[in-house]
C-alpha positions, 0 to 999 in steps of 0.5 A, spaced: 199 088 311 193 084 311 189 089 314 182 085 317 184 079 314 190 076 318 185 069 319 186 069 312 193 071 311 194 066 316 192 060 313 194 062 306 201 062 310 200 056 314 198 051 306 204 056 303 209 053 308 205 045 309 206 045 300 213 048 301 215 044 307 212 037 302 217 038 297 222 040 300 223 048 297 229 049 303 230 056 300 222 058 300 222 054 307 227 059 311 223 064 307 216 062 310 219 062 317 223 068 317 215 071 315 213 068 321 218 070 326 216 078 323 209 077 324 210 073 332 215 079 334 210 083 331 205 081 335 208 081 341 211 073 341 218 076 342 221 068 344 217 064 339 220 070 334 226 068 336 226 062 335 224 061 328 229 065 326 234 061 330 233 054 326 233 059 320 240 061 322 242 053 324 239 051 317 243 056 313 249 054 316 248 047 314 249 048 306 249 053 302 242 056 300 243 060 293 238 067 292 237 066 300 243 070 302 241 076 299 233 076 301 235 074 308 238 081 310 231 085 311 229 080 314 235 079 320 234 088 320 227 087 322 229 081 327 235 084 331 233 090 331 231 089 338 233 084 341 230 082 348 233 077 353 226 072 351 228 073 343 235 071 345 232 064 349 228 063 343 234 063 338 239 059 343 233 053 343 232 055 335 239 053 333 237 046 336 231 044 331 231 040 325 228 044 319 222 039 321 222 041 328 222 048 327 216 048 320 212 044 325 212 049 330 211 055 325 205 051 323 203 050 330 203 058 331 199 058 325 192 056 327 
């Protein structure tokens, strides 16, 4: 955790996520959305955190994505967890964003 610092954990991920997004890293770039679904269902966000991980979702199923597979499961324990009614209307819109779509709405979350 980032304990007094999340301005800066903020930005770190927003420059991580706008480089990765620049070369077109897809396994990296789901990576990075899955931490910003934990970090908006951690705070509360419950529908943005929903869908980030629905684009992350419609973005697998798209093509295979090598090491992803194995990192992804961690990450679907934190996120279905709980599931509220807000996260699952989130994940339902999620699952209609492009890759763009969905990094430009995380982006938009990390300001």
């Amino acid at each position: 955790r980032t304990v007094g610092r999340a301005n800066d954990a903020r930005r770190w991920q927003r420059e991580s996520l706008e480089l990765l997004h620049q070369i077109g890293d897809r396994q990296n770039i789901l990576e990075s959305l899955a931490e910003v679904a934990c970090d908006a269902l951690d705070s509360g966000r419950l529908k943005e955190a929903g869908l980030l991980w629905g684009a992350v979702e419609s973005e697998e199923a798209r093509a295979p994505l090598g090491w992803w597979a194995e990192e992804r499961t961690g990450f679907e324990e934190t996120l279905l967890a709980s599931p509220t009614p807000s996260f699952e209307r989130g994940r339902a819109g999620g699952r209609g964003l492009t890759l763009d779509e969905a990094v430009r709405y995380a982006l938009d979350t990390l300001t």
